[in-house]
N, C-alpha and C positions, 0 to 999 in steps of 0.2 A: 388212438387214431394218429397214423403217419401224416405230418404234414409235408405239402408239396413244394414246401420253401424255408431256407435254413441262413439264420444272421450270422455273420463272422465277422471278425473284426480283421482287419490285415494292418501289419505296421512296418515302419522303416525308417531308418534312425542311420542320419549322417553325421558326420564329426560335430557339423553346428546346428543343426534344425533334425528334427524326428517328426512321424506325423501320425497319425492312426487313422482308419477309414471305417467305419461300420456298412455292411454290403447288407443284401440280404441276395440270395440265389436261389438258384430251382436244388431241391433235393438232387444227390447224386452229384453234385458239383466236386471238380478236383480242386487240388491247394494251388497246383498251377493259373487253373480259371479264376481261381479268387485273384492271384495276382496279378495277372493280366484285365480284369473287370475292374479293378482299384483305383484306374487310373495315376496311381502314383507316378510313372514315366513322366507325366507331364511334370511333377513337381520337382521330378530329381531325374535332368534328363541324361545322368549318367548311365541310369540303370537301364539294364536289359533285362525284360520281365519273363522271355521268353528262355531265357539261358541261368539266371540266376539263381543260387541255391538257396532251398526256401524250406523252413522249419514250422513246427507246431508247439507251439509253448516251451520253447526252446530247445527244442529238440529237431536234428535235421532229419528232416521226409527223403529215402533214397531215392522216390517213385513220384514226383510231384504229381507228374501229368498223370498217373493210373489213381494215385492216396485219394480215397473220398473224403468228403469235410463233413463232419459233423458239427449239429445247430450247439452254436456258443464260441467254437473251436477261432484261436486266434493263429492268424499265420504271419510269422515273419519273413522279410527279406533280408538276406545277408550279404553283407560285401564284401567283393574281394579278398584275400588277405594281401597284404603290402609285402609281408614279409613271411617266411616258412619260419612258427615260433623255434622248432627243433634246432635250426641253423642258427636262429639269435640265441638261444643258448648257447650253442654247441662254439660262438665266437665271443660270447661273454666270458665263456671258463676258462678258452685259451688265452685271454684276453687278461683274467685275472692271473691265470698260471703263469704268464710271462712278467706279469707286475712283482709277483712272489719271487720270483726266478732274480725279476733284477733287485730287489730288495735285498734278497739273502747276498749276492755279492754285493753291493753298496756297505753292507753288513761288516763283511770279511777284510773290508781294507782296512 
């Protein structure tokens, strides 16, 4: 027998405080609605619940507002990234490369 109401947990986790919420909602619920029913905005009123990318057991949902939830299913919120990690690589290497570079002449005198 299909129940007509399904518990999820929603969580969200800032550099100093994280918080977790157990919901319970009508069957059929998106991972969106769970995050917006969560009330979390209020605790972390940086967040935009309505814009923000949001995962399922760590995994990102492309579809929040279509993804159904299923009963158990926990949904994260995610923040921003600060920085694109491919680019903080990509200025760590040249970063070392230039350290190398002046090393080897420091070397040579």
């Amino acid at each position: 027998m299909a129940s007509d109401r399904l518990s999820v947990e929603v969580v969200f986790a800032a550099p100093d405080r994280q918080k977790l919420i157990t919901l319970q909602l009508p069957a059929n619920s998106t991972v969106r609605q769970a995050a917006l029913q969560s009330g979390l905005q209020a605790d972390f009123p940086e967040l935009d619940l309505a814009e923000a990318p949001l995962g399922l057991f760590g995994k990102v949902v492309a579809s929040p507002d279509t993804q159904v939830l299923e009963d158990g299913d926990r949904v994260e919120i995610y923040r921003p990234l600060l920085a694109d990690p491919k680019e903080v690589r990509k200025r760590r290497a040249a970063q070392a490369a230039e350290r190398a570079k002046q090393q080897g002449t420091a070397d040579r005198r």
